[in-house]
Structures are given as C-alpha cells and as structure tokens.
N, C-alpha and C positions, 0 to 999 in steps of 0.2 A: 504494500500500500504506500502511497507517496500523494504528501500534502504540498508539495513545489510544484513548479510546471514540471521538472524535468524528472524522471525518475530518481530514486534515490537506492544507493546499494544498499546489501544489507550490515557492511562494515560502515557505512556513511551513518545510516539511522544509527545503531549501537551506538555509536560516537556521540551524535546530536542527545541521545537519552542520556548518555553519561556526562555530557555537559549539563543538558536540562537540570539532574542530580546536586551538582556539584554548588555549592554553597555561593561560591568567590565567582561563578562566571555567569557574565550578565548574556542577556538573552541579545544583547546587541553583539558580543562576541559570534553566538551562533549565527545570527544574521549576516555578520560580514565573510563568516567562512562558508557556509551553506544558504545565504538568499532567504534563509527563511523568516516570516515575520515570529512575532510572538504568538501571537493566533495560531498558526500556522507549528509553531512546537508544539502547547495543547494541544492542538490537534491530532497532531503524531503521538503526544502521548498516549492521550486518551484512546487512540485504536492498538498502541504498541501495550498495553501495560494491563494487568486487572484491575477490575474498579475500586476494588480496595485500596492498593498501590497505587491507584491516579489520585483516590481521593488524599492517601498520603501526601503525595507528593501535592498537591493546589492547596492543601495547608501548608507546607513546609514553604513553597513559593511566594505564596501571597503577601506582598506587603514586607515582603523581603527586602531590603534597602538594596544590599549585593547584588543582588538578580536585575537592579535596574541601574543604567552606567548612568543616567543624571544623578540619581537619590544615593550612588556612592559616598561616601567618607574618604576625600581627596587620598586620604592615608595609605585605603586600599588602590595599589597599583596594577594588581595582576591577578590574573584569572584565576590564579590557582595558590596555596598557601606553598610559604617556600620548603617550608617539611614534606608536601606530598610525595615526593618523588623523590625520597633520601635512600640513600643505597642504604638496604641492609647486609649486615656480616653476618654469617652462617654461623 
C-alpha cells in the first residue's frame, strides 16, 4: 500500500514507521527524505500498524513538540539522540 504518488518499497515504509517512532525526528525530516506530508505518515500508519499500536503511537505523537520542526527547542538539533547509535562492546 502507498500513500505518495509514487510507490513506496517495503524497506522505504519500514524506514518512514521507524522515523514516524522515533521521538527527536520531526515529520518535516520525513517529508524532505520521502515527499510525504504528515497526513500522508498517519496514513501509512494507520494501514501499516494495528489499531492498538496506531492508537499508541497518535498518543505518543500528538502535541509532541519534537515531532514538529517549528514547536522545536532550538537546543534540539538533530533527529536523533546522540546515544542512539553508540557502538556497543561484547
């Protein structure tokens, strides 16, 4: 299923939900790497996800300051926290 004009793979959507997810990345980041509006991620969600999990997540979302790149905290710069992606040692 694809809510852009153009289809979307199924590593692109996974991507776009794991952004969707992510606390620090505003829905303006997905738009500028995937075209997609905000509308248009709900939407994806809501046919990608179960309804429990959607309704999850439109609480976790809403009114999110991070999720929107106006209503930001100048402080936050980047889409992602700089801990996410720390190598771990075995």
């Amino acid at each position: 299923m694809s809510v852009s004009d153009k289809p979307l793979s199924p590593a692109d959507q996974s991507r776009i939900i794991e952004m969707a997810w992510e606390d620090r990345t505003p829905f303006e980041a997905i738009a500028a790497l995937y075209g997609l509006s905000e509308a248009k991620v709900i939407a994806l969600m809501r046919a990608s996800l179960k309804a429990r999990a959607f309704r999850n997540w439109r609480q976790r979302v809403s009114g999110r300051a991070t999720k929107h790149h106006a209503l930001r905290d100048p402080s936050v710069s980047r889409g992602y926290c700089k801990t996410q992606y720390k190598m771990r040692s075995k």
